[in-house]
N, C-alpha and C positions, 0 to 999 in steps of 0.2 A: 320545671314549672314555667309557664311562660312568660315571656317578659313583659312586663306593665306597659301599656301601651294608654293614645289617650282616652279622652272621657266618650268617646264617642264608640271606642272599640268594647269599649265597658260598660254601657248599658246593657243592660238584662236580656239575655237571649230571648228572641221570639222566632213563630215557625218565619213569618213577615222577616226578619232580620236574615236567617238563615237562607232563603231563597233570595232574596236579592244580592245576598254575599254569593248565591251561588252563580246568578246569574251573571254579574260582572267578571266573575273568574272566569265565565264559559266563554264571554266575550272575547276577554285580555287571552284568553288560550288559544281560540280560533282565530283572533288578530296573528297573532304571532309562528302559527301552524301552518301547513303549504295551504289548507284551506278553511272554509268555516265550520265543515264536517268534524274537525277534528276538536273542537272545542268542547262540546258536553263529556269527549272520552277524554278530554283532557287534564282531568284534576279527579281528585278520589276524595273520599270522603275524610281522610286524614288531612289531605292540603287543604281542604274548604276548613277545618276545623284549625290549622297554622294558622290561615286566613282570619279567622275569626278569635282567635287568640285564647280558644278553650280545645281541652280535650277532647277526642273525635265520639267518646259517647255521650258526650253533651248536648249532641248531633239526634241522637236516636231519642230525646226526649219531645224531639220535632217531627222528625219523619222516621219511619220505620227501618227505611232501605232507601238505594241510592234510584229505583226504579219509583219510588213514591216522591223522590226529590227530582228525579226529573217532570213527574205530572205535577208537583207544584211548580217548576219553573216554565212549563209549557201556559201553567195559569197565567202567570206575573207577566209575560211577554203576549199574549191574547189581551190583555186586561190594555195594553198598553194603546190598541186600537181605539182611536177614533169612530164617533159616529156621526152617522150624517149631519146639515146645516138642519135647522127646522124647517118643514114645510118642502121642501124638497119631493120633487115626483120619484117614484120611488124608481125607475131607473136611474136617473141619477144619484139617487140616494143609495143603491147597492151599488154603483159604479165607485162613488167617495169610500164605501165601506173596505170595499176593496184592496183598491189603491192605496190605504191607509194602514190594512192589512202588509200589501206588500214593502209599503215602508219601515213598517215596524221589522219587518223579517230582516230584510236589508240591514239595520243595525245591528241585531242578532242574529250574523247567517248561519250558524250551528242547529237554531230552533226548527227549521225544515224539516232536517231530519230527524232530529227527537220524536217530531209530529207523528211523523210516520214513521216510527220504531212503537207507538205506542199502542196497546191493545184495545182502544178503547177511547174513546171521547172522555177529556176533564171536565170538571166543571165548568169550567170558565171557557171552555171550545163549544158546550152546549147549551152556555148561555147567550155565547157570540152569533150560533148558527142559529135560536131561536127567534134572535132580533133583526137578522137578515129574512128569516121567515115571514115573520110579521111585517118588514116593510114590503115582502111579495105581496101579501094577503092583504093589509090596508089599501094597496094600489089596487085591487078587485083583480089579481088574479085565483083565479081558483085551488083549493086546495091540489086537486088533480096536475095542472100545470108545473103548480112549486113544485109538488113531489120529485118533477123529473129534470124541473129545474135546479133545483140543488146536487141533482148527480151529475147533470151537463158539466156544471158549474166545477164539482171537485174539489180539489184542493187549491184553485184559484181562490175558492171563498176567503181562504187563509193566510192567500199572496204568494202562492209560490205553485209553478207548475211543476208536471209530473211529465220532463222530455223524454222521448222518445231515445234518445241517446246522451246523458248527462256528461259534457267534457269536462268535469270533476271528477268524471270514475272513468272514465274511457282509456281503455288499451290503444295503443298503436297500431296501423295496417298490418295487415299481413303484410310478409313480403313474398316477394315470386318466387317459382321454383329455383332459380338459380342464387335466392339469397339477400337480391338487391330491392330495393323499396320500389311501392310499384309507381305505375303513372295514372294516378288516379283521375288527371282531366281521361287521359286516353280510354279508360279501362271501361270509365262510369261519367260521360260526358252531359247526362241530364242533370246530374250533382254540379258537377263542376260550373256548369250553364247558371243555374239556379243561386249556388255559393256566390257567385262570382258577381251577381246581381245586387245584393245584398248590402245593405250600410254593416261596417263590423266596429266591435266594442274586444279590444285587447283581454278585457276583464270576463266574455262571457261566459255563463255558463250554462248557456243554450247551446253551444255547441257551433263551430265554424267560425267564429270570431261574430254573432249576430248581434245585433244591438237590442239586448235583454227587455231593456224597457220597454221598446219601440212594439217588441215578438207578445210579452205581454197582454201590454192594450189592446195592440191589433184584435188576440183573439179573444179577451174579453169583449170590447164592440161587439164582436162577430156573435157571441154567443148574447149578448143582451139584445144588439137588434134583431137576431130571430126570435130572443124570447117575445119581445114588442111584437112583432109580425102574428105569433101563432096566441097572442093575448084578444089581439085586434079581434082574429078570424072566430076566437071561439074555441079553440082545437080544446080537444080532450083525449085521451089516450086511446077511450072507442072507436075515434073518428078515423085510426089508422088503416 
């Protein structure tokens, strides 16, 4: 039986109680793990149910399965997004949506990848995307325009890019045929030119030591001022 804990662990289960317990364990997991990856695979449904100081089918009175308890906890961390100032033009105002996007993830780095393990948009991701919508569309861009600007856009919508090479999962060089590690300015000297240019951030996980944030913005600017440019001009997907 478990041990009486206080009045706060003994309020009346709710699905609301259960997901936030979940989501702070996923936090406190991925604190603690080599990364933030490892945080949602980090607790089962048993330890979330220690956590909460009832039995783990008291669990299933909330969510069905531990795959319906991550699309609620993908809710509760979307939910967590800021929206824009009022009045705000609306690039600006999907630049703030953003960024506040990415902030949120940053405190939950686990949620990334839950995002993209999941089948499907939750609620709360396609009530996010419908409000990023709408601030395309009040600013007069065209439905046609958003269409293909939300795919430009991706998974930045939701604060986190989709690198080319993730140095969270990345393998080691090959080495050469004799065994030893290679020389990678020598081998691949446009890399090394480029790397070597760069502000670095010990912590990134852009890859090369970049400075995450910095790698971010950049290409958000990049892809908002050509959205601005082809709004200006009129483009429409015929006009290719």
């Amino acid at each position: 039986m478990a041990e009486e804990r206080g009045s706060a662990d003994r309020a009346p289960l709710s699905r609301e109680r259960v997901l936030r317990a979940a989501v702070a364990l996923a936090d406190a997991s991925g604190a603690s793990g080599a990364s933030g990856a490892s945080g949602a695979d980090g607790f089962s449904m048993r330890r979330l149910a220690q956590e909460l100081g009832v039995v783990p089918m008291a669990l299933y009175k909330h969510v069905a399965n531990k795959e319906e308890l991550l699309d609620g906890m993908v809710d509760m961390v979307v939910g967590e997004i800021g929206r824009p100032a009022p009045g705000a033009d609306w690039k600006s105002a999907v630049r703030q949506q953003i960024l506040s996007a990415r902030s949120v993830l940053l405190q939950h780095r686990w949620a990334a990848r839950v995002i993209e393990s999941r089948t499907g948009p939750t609620p709360a991701v396609l009530a996010y995307l419908d409000s990023v919508i709408g601030t395309f569309r009040d600013g007069g861009l065209s439905a046609d325009l958003t269409h293909h600007v939300m795919h430009a856009l991706g998974s930045r919508l939701l604060g986190f890019s989709q690198e080319l090479f993730d140095a969270g999962r990345s393998t080691p060089p090959p080495s050469t045929p004799g065994g030893s590690a290679p020389d990678l300015a020598g081998a691949y000297p446009r890399l090394a030119e480029i790397a070597a240019a760069a502000a670095h951030d010990a912590d990134s996980a852009v890859g090369g030591g970049c400075d995450d944030r910095f790698e971010f913005e950049f290409a958000l600017d990049l892809l908002l001022d050509g959205i601005e440019r082809l709004h200006h001009r009129g483009w429409t997907s015929a006009s290719r």
